[in-house]
C-alpha positions as CSV (number, residue, x, y, z in Angstrom):
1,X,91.1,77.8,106.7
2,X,93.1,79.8,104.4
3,X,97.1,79.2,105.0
4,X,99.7,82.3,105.3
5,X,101.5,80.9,102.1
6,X,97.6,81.2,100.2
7,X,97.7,85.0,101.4
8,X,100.9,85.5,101.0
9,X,100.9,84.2,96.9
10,X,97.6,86.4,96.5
11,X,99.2,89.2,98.1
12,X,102.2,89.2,95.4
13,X,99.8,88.8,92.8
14,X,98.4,91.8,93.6
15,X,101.5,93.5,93.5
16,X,102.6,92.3,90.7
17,X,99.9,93.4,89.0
18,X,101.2,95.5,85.9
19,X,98.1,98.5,86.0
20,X,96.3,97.9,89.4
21,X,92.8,99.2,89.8
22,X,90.6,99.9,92.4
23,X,90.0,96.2,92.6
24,X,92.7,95.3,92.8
25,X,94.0,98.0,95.4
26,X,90.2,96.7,98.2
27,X,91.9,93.1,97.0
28,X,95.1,93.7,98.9
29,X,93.7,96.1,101.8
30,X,91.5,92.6,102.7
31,X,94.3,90.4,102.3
32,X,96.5,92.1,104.4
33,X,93.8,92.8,106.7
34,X,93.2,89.3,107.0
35,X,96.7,88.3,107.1
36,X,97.0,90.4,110.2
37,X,94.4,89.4,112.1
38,X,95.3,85.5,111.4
39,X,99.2,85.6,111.5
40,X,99.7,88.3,113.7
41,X,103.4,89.3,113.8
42,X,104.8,88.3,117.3
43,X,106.5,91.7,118.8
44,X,109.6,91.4,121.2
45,X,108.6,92.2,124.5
46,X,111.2,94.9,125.1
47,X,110.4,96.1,128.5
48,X,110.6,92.3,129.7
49,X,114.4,92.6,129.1
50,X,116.0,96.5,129.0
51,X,119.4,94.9,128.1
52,X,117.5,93.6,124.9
53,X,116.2,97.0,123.8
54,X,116.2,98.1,120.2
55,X,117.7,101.3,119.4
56,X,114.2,103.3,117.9
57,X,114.6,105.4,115.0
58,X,113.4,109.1,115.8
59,X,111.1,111.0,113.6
60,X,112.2,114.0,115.0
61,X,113.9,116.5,112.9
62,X,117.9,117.6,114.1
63,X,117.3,120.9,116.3
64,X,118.8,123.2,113.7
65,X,116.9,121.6,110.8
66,X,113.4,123.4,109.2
67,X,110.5,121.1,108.4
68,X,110.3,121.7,105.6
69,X,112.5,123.3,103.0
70,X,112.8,124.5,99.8
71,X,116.0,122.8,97.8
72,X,116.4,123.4,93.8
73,X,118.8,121.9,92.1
74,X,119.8,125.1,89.5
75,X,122.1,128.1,89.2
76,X,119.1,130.8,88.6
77,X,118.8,134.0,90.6
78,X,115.5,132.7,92.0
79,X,116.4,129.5,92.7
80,X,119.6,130.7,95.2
81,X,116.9,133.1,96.5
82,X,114.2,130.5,97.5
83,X,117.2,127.8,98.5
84,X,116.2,126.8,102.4
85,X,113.2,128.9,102.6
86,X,109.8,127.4,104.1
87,X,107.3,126.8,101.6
88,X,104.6,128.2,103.3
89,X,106.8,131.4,103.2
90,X,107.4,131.7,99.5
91,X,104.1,130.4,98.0
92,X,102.3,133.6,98.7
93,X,104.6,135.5,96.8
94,X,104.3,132.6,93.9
95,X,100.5,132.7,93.9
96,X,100.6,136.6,93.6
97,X,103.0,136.3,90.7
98,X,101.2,134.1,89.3
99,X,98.2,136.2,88.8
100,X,99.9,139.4,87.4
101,X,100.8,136.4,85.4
102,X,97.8,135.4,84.4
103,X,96.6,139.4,84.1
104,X,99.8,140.2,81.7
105,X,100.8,137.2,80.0
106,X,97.7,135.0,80.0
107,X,99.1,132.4,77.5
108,X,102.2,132.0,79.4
109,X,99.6,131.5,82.3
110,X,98.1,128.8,80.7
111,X,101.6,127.1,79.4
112,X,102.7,126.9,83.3
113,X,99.5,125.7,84.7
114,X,99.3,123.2,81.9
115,X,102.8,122.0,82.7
116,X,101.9,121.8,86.7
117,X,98.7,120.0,85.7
């Protein structure tokens, strides 16, 4: 039977791998696979013992914060404009501008959506 150490020293091989490929990437997906299934990790029984419970780290975002937000580190006009804003919000009004873009200015079009690609 193959010992933790063996799939432990395979496991960092993998990782260290300088330019992983898709080999390399089902490699480690079965090695830690395996590794779970034969050295599963023993978890503390918390609800044996309240007085032994682990303070959980919550997910959840603070009551006054967005989801998701829009933060840009520069001084522009559009920038302070957009600063806090939801994505989902703003990206309309990107995509629109984009296409009179694309109508107007087609090579600066093309330069932007090079740069994003």
């Amino acid at each position: 039977m193959i010992t933790e150490p063996e799939i432990e020293a395979a496991i960092a091989e993998c990782v260290g791998k300088r330019n992983p490929d898709a080999n390399t990437v089902r490699t480690l997906a079965a090695l830690y696979t395996i590794k779970e299934h034969l050295y599963p990790e023993k978890e503390p029984d918390h609800f044996a013992d309240p007085g032994k419970m682990i303070d959980g780290y919550s997910y959840a975002l603070a009551p006054d914060q967005k989801p998701y937000t829009i933060s840009l580190d520069s001084d522009t006009d559009f920038a302070r404009v957009i600063e806090g804003r939801d994505p989902k919000e703003i990206m309309p009004l990107i995509d629109e501008a984009m296409s009179i873009l694309a109508s107007v200015y087609p090579a600066c079009y093309d330069a932007i959506m090079h740069k994003l690609q």
